[in-house]
Structures are given as structure tokens and as C-alpha cells.
N, C-alpha and C positions, 0 to 999 in steps of 0.2 A: 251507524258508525261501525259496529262489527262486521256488518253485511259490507261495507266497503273496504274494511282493511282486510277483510279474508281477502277479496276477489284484487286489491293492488298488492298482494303476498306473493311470493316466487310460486310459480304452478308445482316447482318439485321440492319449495316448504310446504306446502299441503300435504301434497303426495307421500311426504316422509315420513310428519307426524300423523297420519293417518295409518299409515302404515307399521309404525309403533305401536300404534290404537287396537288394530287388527293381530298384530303379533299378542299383544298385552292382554289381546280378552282370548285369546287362543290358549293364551298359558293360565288363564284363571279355570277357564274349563276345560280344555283340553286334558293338558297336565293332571287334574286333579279326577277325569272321569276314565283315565286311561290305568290310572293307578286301581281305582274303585274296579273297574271293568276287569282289570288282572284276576280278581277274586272272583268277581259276579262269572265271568266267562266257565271258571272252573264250577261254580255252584250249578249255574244252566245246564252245563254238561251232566251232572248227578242226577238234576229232575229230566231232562231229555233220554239219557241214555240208561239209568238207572230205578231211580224211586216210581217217577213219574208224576202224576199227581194227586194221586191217594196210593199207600204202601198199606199193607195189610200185615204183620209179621207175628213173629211167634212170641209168647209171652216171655219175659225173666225166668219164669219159677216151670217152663217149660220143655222139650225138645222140640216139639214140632205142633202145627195147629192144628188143635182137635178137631174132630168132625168138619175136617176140611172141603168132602164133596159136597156137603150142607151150604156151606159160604160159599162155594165157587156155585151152584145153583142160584144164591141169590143172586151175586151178580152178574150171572148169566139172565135174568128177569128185571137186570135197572136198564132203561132204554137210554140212559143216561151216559151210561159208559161204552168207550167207541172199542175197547177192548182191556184184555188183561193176560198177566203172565203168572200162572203158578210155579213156583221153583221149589225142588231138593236141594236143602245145602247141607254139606257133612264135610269137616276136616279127614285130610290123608295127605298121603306122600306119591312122589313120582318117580323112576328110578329109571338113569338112560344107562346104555353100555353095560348093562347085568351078564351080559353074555360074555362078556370076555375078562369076566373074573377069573380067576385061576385058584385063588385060595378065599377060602372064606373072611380071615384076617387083610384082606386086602380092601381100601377104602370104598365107598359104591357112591356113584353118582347120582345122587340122591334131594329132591329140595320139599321142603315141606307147600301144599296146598291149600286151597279149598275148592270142593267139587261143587258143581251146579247141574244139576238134572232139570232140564228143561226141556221145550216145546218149541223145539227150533224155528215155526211159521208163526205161537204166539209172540215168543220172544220180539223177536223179529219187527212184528207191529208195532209191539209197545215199546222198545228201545234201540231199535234199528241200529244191531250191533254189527252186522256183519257189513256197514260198512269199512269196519276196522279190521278187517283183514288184511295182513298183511303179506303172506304167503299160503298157499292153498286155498280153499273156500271155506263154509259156511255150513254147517250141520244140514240134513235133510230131515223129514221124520224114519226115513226108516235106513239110519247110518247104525250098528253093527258094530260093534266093536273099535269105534270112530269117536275121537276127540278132537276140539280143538281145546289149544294151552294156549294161556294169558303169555306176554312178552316178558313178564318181569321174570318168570320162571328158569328164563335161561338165560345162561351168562352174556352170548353175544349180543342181544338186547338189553341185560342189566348188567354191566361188568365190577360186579362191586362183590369187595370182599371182606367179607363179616362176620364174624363167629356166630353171631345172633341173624344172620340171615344168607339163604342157603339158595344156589340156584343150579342147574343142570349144567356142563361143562362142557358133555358131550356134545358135539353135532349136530341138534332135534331139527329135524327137516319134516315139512309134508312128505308122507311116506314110510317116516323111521317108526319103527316099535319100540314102544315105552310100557313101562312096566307101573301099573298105578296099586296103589292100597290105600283101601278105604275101609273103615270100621272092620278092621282084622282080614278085609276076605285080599288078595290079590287077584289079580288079573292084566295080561297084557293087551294090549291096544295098540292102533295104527294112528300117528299122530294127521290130521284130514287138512289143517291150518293153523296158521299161528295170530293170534288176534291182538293188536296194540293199540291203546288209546291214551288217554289223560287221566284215568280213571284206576286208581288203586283196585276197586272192585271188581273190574274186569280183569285187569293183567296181571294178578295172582288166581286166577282162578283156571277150570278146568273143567270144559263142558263136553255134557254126556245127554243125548236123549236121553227124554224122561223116562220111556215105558225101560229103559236097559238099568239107567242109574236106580232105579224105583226096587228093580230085583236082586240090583245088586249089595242095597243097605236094607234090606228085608223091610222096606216099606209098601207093605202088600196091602196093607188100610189107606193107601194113599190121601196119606197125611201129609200136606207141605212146610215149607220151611216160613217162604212168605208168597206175597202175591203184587204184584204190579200193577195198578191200574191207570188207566188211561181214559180221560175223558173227552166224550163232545164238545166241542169249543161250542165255549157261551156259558159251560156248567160248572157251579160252584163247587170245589173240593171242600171246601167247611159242610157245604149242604150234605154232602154223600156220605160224606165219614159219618155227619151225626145222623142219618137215616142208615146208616148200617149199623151204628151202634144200639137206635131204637130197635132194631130187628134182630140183638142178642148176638151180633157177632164179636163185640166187645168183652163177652162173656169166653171165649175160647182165644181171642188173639187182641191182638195190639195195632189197635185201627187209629193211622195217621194223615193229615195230609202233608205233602213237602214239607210246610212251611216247621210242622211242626218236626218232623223229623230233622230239619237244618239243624245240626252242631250248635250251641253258641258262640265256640269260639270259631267260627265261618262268619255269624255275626261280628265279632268283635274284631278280626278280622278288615271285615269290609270298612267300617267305621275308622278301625287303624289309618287306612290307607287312603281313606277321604279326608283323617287330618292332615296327613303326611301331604295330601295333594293342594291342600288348603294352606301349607306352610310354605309351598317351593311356589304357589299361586303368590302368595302376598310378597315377594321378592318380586316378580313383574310389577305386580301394582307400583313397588314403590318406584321401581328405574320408571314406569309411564309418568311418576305424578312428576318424578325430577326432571323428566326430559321435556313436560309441558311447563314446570318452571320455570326453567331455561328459555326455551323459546319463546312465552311471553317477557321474561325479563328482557332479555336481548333486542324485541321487540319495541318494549316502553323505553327503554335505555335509548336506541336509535332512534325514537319519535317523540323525545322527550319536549324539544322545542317546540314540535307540534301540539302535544301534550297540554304546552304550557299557552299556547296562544288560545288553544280552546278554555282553557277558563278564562282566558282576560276576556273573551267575546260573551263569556257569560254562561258558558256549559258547565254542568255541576260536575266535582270529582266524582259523586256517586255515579253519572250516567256515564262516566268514560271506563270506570273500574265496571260498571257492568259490561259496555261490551268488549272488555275482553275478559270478561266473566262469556259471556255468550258464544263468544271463538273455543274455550275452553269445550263448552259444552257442546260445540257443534265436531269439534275434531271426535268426540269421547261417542255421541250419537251415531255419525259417520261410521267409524271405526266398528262399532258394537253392531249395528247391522251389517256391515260388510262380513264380521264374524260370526252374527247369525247365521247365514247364508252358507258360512263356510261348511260350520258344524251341522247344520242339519240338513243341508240338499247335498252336500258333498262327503264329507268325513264319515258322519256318520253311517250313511248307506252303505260307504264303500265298506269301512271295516264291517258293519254286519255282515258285509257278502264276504269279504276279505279277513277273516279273526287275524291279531296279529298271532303270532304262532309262539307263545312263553312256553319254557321248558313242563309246564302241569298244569295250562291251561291256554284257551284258545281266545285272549282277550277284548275283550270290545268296548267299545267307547258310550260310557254311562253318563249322559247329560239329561238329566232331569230338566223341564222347561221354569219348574219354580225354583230353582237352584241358578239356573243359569239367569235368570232377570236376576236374582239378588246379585250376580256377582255384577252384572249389568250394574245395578245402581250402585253399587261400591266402586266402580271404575269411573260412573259418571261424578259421584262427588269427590271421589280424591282429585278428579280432572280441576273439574271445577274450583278447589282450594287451591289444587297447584296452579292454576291460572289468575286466581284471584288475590293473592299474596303479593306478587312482584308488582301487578297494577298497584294497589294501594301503596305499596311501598314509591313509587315513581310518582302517584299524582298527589301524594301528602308534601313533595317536596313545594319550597315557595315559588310563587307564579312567574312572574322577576326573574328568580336564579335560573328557571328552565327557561324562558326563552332566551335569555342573553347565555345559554349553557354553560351556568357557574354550579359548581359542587356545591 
């Protein structure tokens, strides 16, 4: 019986409510993994282009980690790790237009920093920064007197004006000389490129090969700040962290991997935004279950005669209320595979190649496979009640009144 009233159904009431089916499970996951993925997109970025997937860094009660050529030995000897980054970091100031002071009382173009002495080809491996350049290039190992500044530093890139946050005003071009102070000493510099990401950490900051930043804050123990690691795919960052911690580096620094270094409230975060996706989700569900209400109603209402002669012939109300109970569940089946297909051979591929592009982060579309069946089954049985309501209400009426179609 269901199998015949689908198929003597308008081919474009199929089409429709199927099509609703397909809109409705697009907005149960879609909506709610585009929201999730707004946060994850920006988290990736941190482990990608920052942390990585084991951070080594400097204690609380610290400046810098001790006996650091000791730990960069070890894991230079884990065959485990595909590379790593050691980094100088120290607070300073950068200063454009110093030259064309005239009085000393006259204001200086001036924005606070933070420096990073680095290994411009380790770096590189492990956070593949210089694809963020945005003007000039990319540090060498043997640049001189050569920076590049993060975007947020200067005004044309950050144009915000704030007592509590200071950026260059001047001009800074690849090319221009900038005047940097770090731990009391000054020096001027040739700015090499200007690097812009998504990344707080990167675009306040202000890179200096290591062997020049290293003489320049009199760290001649080359002692680092933190370390970057990066591992072989396949390999556990819980396993390394806790074989670097048995091997006493825990003792001089603060050995993490990602997961533990993530903020909580990144976590709480994410979770925000999965309810939030989870509440503008069940507003679709509800317009699918009323628009298959509708249309079985409308349905049993027009076929009521029919309806009624099938019980006088001896058909039970329970088998007519089933199949369109069964239509119910074949549009909601229909539909939920057509949306499979969507989200995971189309949508989703495209955005990972494609991030949407949010203002602080590079979005993507987080659909868990055990997530998406439950919304599956929550779509199939709100279907299913909203199909099943209006039958029962139609074949409870007397046998009699529907075929002679009296109220």
C-alpha cells in the first residue's frame, strides 16, 4: 500500500518533500558543523602553524629553558620526530619615522612587541610560516640585520585606535628601516617582509634569525624560550611528551602536547557553538516534521473515501496507518542519503580545500560520522510521528461517514 501510493503520488510531490528532507538534514549538520568548524578551523591553525604537536616551553618560575642544548640533543636522537623549532622570545618596542623627529618632546612612532629569534629553514618545516607573507619575503639563515613584522604591528593592517594598544602609523614597507629595542639594547633594522595570518602569535610578533637575536639579548648559553615539535605521522604526542618527561626534560621546562596546551575556554568555545548549531538545527527539524504533516494530512483527507472502503473490505486501520507511516520513512531515508552524499563526497571536501574565510579563522565543516547518524535518527523519527499523527487521526474516523464523505 505505501509502495503504491508513493509511486501514483505527483512525481514533483516526491521531489519536494524529498527535497525538504535534504534541505532539513543539511541544516541539522551542516549549520551546526559550520558553526563548530568556525572555532576548530582557528584551533588547527595554532597546532599547524604554531604549537604543533608536542610544545616544549619555559617554566612559570622561569625565563628561559635551562640546559637547553641538552634537550634539543635529545630530540635530535627521537627518530620519532620529523622536526622541530627552537625559539628566543623576549618583549621590546619598534619605532618607525625616528628620523624625522625634530624635538625630543615630539611623539615617536612607536608600538609595543614581541621578538622571536628563530631558524628561519627549522621554523619553516615545522610551521610553514612563510607562506603568510604578505609583502617582501621570508627570512634566510644568513639575513643581517633583517626582520620581518607580524601585520597587526602596523596601523594599515590593524587600523584600530586604543590607548591600551599601539601600532606603527608610519609607512613600514619591505625596504624601510625601523628602529627595534629589545631588553635595553637598540638597534636599527631593514624591515625584509611583512607576514599576516589568523594567528595572534604570529602578527604581533617580530622575527630575527637566531644566531643575531641570540647576541642581541645576551643569550650566549643558548638557552631558548620554547621548542616546536613536529612529528612523524602515525606517532603519538602523549607517547613523546611522557618519554621526554622520563628522560628529565620535565625537570628544566614544561613539556606538552597540543591538546594540553589548548586554552579551555577554545574548549568551551567549541562546545558553545555546537549548542548554538544544535538549536538553529532543531528549528529545521521542526518546519520538516510539519511539512510531512501536512502532506500526509492533505493526503489521508483526499483519500479518505478510499481510506474508508479499505476497511469495509477488511483491511485493518493499523496496516493503512502503517503505510503511511512507511512513506513517512521512505521520504526521511531518501532525503538523509541524498544528504549524506552531499556532506561527505561534496561539501565537505570542497571546504577543506576551500576554508571559508571568517575574519580569525579559516572555517571548515566539522561533521563527525557518529553525530551525523544521531541527527539521522532524530530526523527519521520526528518523520515518522509527523506522518503518523494525521493517518491515525483520518482512519479513527467511522467507516460509513468516510465513504459516503460525511464529517
Amino acid at each position: 500500500m505505501a509502495v503504491r501510493q508513493i509511486r501514483r503520488s505527483s512525481i514533483w510531490t516526491n521531489v519536494l518533500i524529498t527535497f525538504v528532507m535534504v534541505l532539513t538534514f543539511l541544516n541539522l549538520v551542516v549549520v551546526s558543523g559550520i558553526l563548530v568548524g568556525l572555532i576548530q578551523g582557528a584551533v588547527d591553525a595554532v597546532r599547524t602553524h604554531y604549537i604543533s604537536d608536542v610544545i616544549i616551553s619555559t617554566p612559570t618560575s622561569k625565563n628561559y629553558i635551562e640546559n637547553s642544548p641538552a634537550v634539543i640533543e635529545i630530540l635530535k636522537k627521537d627518530s620519532r620526530i620529523d622536526s622541530f623549532s627552537a625559539r628566543y622570545l623576549k618583549a621590546g618596542t619598534v619605532e618607525a619615522n625616528y628620523k624625522a623627529q625634530v624635538k625630543t618632546t615630539d611623539k615617536t612612532d612607536m608600538a609595543s612587541a614581541s621578538f622571536a629569534g628563530i631558524d628561519p629553514i627549522a621554523e619553516d618545516k615545522v610551521a610553514d610560516i612563510s607562506r603568510f607573507i604578505v609583502e617582501g619575503s621570508f627570512l634566510t639563515p644568513l639575513d643581517y640585520d633583517q626582520v620581518v613584522v607580524g601585520s597587526y604591528l602596523l596601523k594599515r593592517y590593524m587600523p584600530v585606535d586604543s590607548p591600551g594598544f599601539s601600532t606603527l602609523s608610519s609607512d613600514v614597507r619591505p625596504g624601510t628601516k625601523i628602529r627595534i629595542n629589545v631588553g635595553g639594547v637598540q638597534r636599527e633594522v631593514t624591515v625584509k617582509g611583512i607576514i599576516k595570518s589568523k594567528l595572534d602569535e604570529i602578527n604581533m610578533r617580530v622575527f630575527m634569525v637566531d644566531s643575531q637575536f641570540r647576541n642581541l639579548v645576551g643569550r650566549t648559553d643558548y638557552n631558548v624560550n620554547e621548542i616546536s615539535i613536529k612529528l612523524k605521522p602515525g606517532n603519538d604526542p602523549v607517547r613523546v611528551r611522557d618519554d621526554l618527561l622520563v628522560q628529565g626534560v620535565g625537570q628544566v621546562a614544561k613539556v606538552q602536547t597540543f591538546t594540553d596546551a589548548e586554552p579551555k575556554f577554545i574548549k568551551d568555545m567549541i562546545q558553545t557553538f555546537a549548542i548554538l548549531g544544535d538549536i538553529f538545527s532543531s528549528i529545521g527539524l521542526v518546519v520538516a516534521a510539519i511539512t510531512i504533516f501536512i502532506v500526509i494530512f492533505i493526503n489521508a483527507i483526499t483519500r479518505r473515501k478510499f481510506i474508508g472502503i479499505l476497511k469495509g473490505i477488511g483491511i485493518s486501520g493499523e496496516a493503512i496507518e502503517v503505510s503511511y507511516v512507511m512513506q513517512s520513512f521512505f521520504y526521511a531515508i531518501t532525503g538523509s542519503i541524498i544528504g549524506l552524499l552531499l556532506v561527505y563526497a561534496v561539501l565537505q571536501p570542497f571546504i577543506a580545500a576551500h576554508p571559508i574565510d571568517f575574519p580569525f579563522s579559516d572555517g571548515i565543516l566539522v561533521a563527525p560520522i557518529s553525530s551525523t547518524l544521531f541527527r539521522i535518527a532524530l530526523l527519521i523519527i520526528s518523520t515518522v510521528i509527523a506522518g503518523y499523527v494525521p493517518a491515525r487521526m483520518i482512519v479513527r474516523k467511522n467507516t460509513l461517514d468516510s465513504i459516503l464523505g460525511r464529517n
